[in-house]
HTML snippet that shows the backbone in 3Dmol.js (N, CA, C, O; Angstrom):
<script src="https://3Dmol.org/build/3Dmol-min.js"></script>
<div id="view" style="width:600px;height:400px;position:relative"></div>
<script>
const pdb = `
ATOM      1  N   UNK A   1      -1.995   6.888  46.390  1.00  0.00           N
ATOM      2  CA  UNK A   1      -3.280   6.321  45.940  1.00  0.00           C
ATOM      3  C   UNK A   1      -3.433   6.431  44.415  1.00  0.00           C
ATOM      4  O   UNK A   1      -4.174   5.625  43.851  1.00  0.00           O
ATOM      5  N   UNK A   2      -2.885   7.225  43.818  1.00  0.00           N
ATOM      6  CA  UNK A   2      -3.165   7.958  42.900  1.00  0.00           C
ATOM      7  C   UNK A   2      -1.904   6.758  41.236  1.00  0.00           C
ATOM      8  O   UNK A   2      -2.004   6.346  40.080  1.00  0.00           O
ATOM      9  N   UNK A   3      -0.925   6.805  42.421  1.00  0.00           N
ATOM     10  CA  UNK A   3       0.460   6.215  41.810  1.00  0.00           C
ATOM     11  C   UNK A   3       0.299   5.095  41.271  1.00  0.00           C
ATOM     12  O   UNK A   3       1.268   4.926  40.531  1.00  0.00           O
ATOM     13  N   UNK A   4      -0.480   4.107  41.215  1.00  0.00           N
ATOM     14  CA  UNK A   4      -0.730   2.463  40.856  1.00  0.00           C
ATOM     15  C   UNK A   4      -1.294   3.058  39.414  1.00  0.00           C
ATOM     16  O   UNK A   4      -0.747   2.744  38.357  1.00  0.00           O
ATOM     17  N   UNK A   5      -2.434   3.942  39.468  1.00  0.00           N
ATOM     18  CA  UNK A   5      -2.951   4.306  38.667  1.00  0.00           C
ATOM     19  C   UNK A   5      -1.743   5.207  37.597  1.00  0.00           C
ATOM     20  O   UNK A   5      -1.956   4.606  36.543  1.00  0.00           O
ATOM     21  N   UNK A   6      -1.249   5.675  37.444  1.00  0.00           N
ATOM     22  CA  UNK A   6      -0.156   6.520  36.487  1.00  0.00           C
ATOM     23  C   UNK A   6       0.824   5.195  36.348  1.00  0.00           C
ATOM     24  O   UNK A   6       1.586   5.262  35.384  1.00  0.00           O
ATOM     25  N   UNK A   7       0.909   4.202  37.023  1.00  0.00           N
ATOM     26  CA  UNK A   7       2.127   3.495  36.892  1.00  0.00           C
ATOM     27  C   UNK A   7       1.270   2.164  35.634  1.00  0.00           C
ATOM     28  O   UNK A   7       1.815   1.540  34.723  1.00  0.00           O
ATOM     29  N   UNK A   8       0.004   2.135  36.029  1.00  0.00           N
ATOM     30  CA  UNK A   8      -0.767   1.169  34.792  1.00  0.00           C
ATOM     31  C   UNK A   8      -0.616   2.139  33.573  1.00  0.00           C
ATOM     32  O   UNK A   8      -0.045   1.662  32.592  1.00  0.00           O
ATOM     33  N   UNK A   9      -1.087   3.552  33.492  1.00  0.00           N
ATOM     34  CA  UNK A   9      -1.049   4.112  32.550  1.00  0.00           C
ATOM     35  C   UNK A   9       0.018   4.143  31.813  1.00  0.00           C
ATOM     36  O   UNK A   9      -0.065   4.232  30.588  1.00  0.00           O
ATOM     37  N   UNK A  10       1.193   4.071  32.468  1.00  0.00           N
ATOM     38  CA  UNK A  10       2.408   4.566  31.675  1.00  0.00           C
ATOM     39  C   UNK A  10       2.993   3.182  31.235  1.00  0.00           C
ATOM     40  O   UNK A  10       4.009   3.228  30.542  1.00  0.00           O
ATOM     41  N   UNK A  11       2.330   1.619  31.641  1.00  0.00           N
ATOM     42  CA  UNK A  11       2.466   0.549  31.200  1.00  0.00           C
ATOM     43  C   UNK A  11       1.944   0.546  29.801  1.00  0.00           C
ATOM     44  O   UNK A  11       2.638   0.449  28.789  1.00  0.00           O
ATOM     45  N   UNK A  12       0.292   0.697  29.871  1.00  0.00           N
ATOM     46  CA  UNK A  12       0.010   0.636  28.582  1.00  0.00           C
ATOM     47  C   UNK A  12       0.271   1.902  27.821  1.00  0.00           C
ATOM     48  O   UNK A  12       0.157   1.829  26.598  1.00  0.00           O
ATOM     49  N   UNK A  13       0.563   2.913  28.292  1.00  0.00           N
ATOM     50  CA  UNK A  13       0.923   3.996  27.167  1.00  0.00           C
ATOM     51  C   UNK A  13       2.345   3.360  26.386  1.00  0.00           C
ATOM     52  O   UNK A  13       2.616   3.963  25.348  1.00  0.00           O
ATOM     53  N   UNK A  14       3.489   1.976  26.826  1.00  0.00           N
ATOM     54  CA  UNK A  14       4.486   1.842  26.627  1.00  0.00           C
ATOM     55  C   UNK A  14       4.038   0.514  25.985  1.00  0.00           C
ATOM     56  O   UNK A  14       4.868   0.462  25.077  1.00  0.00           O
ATOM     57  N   UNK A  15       3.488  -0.294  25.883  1.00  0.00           N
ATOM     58  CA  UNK A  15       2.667  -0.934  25.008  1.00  0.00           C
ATOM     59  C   UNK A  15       2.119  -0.524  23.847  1.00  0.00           C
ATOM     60  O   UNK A  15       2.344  -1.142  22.806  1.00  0.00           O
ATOM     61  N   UNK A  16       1.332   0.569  23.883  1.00  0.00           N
ATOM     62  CA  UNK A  16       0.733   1.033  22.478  1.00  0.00           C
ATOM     63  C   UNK A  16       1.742   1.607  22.062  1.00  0.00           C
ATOM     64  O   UNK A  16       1.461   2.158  20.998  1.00  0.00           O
ATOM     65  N   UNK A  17       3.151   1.825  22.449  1.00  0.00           N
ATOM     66  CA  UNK A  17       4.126   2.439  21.651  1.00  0.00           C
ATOM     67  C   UNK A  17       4.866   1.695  20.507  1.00  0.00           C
ATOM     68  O   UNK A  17       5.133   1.919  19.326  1.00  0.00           O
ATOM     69  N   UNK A  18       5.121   0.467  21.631  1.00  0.00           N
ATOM     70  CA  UNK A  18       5.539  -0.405  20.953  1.00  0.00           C
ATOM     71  C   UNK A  18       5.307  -1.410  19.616  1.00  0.00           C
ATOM     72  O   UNK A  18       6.053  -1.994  18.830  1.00  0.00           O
ATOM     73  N   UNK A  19       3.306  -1.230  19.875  1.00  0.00           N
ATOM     74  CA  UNK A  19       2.369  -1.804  19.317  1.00  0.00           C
ATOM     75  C   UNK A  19       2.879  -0.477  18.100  1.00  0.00           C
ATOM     76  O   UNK A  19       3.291  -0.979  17.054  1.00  0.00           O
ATOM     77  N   UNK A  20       2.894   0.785  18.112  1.00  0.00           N
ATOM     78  CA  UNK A  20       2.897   1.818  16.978  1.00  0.00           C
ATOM     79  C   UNK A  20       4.596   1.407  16.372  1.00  0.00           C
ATOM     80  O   UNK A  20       4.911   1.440  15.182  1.00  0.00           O
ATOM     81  N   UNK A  21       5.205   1.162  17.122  1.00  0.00           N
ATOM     82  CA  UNK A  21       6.738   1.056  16.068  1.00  0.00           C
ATOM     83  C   UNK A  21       6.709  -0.109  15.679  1.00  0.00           C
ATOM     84  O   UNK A  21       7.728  -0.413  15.059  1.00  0.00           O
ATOM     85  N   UNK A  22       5.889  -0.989  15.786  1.00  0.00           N
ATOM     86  CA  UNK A  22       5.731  -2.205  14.607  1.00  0.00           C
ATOM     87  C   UNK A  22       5.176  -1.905  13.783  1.00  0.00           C
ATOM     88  O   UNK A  22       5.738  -1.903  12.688  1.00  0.00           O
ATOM     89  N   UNK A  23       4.080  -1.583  13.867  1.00  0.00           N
ATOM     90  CA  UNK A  23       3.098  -0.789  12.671  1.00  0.00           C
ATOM     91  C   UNK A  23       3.998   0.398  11.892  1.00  0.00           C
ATOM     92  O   UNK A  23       3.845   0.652  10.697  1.00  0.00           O
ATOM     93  N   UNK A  24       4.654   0.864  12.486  1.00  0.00           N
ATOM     94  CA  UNK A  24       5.630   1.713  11.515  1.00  0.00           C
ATOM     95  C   UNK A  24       6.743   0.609  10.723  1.00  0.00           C
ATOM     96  O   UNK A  24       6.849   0.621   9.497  1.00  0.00           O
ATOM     97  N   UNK A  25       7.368  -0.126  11.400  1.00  0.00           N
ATOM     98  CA  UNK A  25       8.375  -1.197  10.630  1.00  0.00           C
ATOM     99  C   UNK A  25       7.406  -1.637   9.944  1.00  0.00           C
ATOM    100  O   UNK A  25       7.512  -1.301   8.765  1.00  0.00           O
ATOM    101  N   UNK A  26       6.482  -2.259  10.176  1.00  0.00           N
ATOM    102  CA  UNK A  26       5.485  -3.159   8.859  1.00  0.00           C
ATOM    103  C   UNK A  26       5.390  -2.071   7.355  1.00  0.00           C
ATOM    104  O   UNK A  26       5.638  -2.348   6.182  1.00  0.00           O
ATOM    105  N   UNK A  27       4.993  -0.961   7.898  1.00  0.00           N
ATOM    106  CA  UNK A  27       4.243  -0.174   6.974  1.00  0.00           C
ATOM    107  C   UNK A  27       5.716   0.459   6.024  1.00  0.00           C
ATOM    108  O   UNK A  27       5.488   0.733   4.846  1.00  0.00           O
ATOM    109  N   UNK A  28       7.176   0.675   6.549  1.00  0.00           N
ATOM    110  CA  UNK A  28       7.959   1.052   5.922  1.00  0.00           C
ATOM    111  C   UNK A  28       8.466  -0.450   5.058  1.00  0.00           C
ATOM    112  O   UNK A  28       8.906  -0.325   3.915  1.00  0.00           O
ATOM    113  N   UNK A  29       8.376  -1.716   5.638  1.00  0.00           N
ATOM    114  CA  UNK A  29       8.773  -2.578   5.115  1.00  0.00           C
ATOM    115  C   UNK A  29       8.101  -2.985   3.864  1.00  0.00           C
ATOM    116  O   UNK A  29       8.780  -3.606   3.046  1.00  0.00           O
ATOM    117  N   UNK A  30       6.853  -2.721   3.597  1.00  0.00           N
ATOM    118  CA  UNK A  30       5.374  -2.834   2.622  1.00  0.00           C
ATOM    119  C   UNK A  30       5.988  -1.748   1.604  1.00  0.00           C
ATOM    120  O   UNK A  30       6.245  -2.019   0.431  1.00  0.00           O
ATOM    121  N   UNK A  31       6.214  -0.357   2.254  1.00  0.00           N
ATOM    122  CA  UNK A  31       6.809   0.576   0.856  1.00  0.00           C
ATOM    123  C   UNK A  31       7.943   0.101   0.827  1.00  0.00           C
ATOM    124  O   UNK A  31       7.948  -0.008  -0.399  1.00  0.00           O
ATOM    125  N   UNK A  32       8.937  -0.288   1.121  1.00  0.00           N
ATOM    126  CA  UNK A  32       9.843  -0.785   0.275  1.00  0.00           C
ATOM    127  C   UNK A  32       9.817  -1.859  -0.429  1.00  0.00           C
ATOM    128  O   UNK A  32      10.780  -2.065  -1.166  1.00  0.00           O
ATOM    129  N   UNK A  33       8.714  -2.826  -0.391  1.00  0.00           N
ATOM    130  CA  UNK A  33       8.163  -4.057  -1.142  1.00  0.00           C
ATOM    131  C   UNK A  33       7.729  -3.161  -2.481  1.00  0.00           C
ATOM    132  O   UNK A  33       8.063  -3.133  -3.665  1.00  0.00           O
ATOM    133  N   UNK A  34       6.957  -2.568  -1.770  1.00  0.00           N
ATOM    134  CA  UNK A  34       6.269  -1.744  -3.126  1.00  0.00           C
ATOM    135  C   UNK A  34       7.283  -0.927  -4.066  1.00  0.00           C
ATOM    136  O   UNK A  34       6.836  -0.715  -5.193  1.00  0.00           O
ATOM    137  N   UNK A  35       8.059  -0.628  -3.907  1.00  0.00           N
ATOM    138  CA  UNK A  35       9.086   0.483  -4.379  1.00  0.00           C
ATOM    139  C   UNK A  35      10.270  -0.511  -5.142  1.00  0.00           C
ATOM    140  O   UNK A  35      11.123   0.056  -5.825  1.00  0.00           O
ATOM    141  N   UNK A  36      10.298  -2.202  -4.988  1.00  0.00           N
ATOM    142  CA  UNK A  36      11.109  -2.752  -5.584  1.00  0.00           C
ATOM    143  C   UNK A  36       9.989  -3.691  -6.826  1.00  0.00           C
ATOM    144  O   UNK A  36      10.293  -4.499  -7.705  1.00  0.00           O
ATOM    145  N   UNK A  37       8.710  -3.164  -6.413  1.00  0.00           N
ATOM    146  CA  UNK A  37       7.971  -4.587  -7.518  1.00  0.00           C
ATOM    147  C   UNK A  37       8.621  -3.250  -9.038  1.00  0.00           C
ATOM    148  O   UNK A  37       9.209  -2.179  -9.186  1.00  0.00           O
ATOM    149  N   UNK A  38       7.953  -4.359  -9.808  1.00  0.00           N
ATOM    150  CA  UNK A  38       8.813  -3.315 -11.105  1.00  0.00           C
ATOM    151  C   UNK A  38       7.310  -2.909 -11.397  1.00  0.00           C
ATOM    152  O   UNK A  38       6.444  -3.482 -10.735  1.00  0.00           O
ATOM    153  N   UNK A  39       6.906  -1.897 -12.403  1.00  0.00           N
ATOM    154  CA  UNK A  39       6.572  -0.835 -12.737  1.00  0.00           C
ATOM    155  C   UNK A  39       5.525  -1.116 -13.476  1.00  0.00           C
ATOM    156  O   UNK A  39       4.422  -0.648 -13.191  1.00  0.00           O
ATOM    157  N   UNK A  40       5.714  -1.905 -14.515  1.00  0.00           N
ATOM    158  CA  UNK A  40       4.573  -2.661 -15.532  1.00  0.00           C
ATOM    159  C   UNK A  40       4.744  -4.092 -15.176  1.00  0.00           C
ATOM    160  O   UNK A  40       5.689  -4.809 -15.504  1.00  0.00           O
ATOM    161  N   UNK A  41       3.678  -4.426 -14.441  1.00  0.00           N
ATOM    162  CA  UNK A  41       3.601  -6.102 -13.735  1.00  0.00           C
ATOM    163  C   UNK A  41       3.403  -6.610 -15.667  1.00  0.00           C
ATOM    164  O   UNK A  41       3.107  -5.919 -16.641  1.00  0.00           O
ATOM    165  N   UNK A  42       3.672  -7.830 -15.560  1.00  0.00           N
ATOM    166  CA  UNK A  42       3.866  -8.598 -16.728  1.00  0.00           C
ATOM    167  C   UNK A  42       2.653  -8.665 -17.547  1.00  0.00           C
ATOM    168  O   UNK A  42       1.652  -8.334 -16.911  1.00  0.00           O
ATOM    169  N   UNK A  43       2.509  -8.885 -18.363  1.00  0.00           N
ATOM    170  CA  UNK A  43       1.572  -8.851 -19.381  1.00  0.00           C
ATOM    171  C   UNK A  43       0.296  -9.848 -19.340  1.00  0.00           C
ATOM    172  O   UNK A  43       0.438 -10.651 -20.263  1.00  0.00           O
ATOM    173  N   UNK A  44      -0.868 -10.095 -18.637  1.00  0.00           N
ATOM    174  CA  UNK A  44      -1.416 -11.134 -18.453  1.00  0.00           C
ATOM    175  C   UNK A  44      -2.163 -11.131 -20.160  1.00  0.00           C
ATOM    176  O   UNK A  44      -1.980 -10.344 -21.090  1.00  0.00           O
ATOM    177  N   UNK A  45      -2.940 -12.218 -20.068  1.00  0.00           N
ATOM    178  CA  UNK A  45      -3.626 -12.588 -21.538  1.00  0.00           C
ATOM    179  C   UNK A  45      -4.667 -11.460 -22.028  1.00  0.00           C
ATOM    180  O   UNK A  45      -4.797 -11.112 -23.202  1.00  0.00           O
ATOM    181  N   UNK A  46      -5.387 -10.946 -20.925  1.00  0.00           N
ATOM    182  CA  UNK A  46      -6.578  -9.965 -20.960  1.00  0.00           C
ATOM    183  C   UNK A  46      -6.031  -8.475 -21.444  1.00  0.00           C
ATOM    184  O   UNK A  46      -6.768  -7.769 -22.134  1.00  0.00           O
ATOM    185  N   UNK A  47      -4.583  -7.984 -21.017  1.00  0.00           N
ATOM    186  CA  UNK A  47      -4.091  -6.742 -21.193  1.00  0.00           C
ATOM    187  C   UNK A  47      -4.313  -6.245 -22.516  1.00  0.00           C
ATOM    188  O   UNK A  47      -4.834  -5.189 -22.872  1.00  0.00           O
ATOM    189  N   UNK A  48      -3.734  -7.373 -23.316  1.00  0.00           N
ATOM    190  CA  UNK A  48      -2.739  -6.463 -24.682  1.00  0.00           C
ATOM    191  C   UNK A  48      -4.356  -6.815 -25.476  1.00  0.00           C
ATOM    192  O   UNK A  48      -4.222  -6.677 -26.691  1.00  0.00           O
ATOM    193  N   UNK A  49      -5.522  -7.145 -25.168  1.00  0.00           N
ATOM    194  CA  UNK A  49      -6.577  -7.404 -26.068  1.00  0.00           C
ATOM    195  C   UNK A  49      -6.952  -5.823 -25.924  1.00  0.00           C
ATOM    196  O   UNK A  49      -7.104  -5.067 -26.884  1.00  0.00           O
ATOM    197  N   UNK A  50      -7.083  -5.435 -24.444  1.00  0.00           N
ATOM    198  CA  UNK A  50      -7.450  -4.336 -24.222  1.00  0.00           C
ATOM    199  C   UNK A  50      -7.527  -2.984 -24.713  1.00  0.00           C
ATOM    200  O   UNK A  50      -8.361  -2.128 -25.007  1.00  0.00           O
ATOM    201  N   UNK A  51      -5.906  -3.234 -24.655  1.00  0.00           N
ATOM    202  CA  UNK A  51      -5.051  -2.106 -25.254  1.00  0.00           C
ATOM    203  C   UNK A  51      -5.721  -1.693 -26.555  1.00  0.00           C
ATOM    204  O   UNK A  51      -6.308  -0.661 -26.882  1.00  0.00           O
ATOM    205  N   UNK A  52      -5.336  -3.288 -27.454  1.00  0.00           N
ATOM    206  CA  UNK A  52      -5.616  -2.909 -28.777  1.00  0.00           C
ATOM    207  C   UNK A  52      -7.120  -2.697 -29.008  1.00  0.00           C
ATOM    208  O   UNK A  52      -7.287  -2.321 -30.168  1.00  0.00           O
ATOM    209  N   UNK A  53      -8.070  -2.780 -28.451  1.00  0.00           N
ATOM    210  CA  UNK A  53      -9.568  -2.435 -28.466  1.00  0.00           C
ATOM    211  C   UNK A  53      -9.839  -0.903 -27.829  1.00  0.00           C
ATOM    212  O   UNK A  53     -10.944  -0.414 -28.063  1.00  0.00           O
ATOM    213  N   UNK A  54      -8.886  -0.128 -27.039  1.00  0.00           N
ATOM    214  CA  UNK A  54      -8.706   0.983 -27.120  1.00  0.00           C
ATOM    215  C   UNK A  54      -7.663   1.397 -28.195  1.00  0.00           C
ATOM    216  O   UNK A  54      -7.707   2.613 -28.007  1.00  0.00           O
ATOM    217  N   UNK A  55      -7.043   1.284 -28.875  1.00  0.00           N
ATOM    218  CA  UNK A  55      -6.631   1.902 -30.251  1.00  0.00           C
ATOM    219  C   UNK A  55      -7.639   1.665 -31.229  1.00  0.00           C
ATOM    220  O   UNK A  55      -7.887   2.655 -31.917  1.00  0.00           O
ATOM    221  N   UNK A  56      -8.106   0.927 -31.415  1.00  0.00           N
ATOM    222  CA  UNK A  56      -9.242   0.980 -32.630  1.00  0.00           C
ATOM    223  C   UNK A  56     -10.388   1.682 -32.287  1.00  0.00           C
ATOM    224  O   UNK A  56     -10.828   2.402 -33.183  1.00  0.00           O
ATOM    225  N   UNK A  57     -11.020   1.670 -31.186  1.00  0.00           N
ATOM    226  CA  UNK A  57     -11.670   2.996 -30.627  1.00  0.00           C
ATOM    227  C   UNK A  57     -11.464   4.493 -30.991  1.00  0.00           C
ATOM    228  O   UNK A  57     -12.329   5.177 -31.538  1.00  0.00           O
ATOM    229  N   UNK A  58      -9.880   5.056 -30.528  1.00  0.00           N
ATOM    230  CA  UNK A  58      -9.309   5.989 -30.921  1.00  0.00           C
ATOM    231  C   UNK A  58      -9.309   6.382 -32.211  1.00  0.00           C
ATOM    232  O   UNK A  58      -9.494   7.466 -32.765  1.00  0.00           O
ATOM    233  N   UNK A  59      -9.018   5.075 -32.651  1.00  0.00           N
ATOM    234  CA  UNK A  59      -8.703   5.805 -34.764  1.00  0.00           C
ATOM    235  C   UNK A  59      -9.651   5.515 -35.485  1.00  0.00           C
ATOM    236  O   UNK A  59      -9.655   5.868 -36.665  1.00  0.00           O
ATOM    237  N   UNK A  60     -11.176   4.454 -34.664  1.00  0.00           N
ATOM    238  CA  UNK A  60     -12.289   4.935 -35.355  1.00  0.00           C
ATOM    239  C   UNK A  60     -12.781   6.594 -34.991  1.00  0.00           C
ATOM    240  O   UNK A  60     -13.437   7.196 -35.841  1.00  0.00           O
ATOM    241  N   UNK A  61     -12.516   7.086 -34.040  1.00  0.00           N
ATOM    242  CA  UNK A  61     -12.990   8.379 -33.728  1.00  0.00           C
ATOM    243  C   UNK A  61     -12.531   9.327 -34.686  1.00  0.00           C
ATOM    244  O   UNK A  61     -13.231   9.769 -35.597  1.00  0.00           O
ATOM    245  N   UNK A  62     -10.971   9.731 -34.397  1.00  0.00           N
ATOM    246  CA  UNK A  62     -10.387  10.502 -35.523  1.00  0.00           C
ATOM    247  C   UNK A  62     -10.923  10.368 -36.386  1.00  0.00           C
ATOM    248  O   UNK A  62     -11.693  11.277 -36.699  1.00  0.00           O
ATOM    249  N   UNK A  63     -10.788   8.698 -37.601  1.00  0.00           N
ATOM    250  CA  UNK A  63     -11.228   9.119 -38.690  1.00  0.00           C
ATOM    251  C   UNK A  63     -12.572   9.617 -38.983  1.00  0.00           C
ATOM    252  O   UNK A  63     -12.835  10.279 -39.986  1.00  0.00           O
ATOM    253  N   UNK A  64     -13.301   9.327 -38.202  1.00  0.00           N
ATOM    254  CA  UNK A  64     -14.899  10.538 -38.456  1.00  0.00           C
ATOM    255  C   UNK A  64     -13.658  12.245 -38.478  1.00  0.00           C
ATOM    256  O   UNK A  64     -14.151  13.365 -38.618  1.00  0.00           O
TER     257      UNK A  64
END
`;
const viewer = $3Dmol.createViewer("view");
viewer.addModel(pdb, "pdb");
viewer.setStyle({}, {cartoon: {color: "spectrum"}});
viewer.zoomTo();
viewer.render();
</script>
């Protein structure tokens, strides 16, 4: 009586397993995406204004 019931369970317990080792392949496949982008993404137009508006910040400070 009992057996239909453990035999559904151990269906979907073998389902959500399966459902979890994709989610593990996805999630190792994503860090290795991540682990090959390079380091400093390219320079968009907005960056290097930035930059240099934090250095003139800086060396107005010092020089006080």
């Amino acid at each position: 009586r009992s057996k239909p019931t453990i035999i559904a369970y151990k269906e979907k317990y073998e389902q959500e397993k399966l459902r979890a080792d994709r989610l593990q392949w996805e999630l190792q496949a994503l860090t290795k995406a991540i682990d090959t982008l390079p380091l400093s993404p390219p320079p968009s137009v907005g960056r290097p204004v930035a930059l240099i508006a934090m250095h003139r910040q800086k060396n107005r400070k010092s020089g006080n």
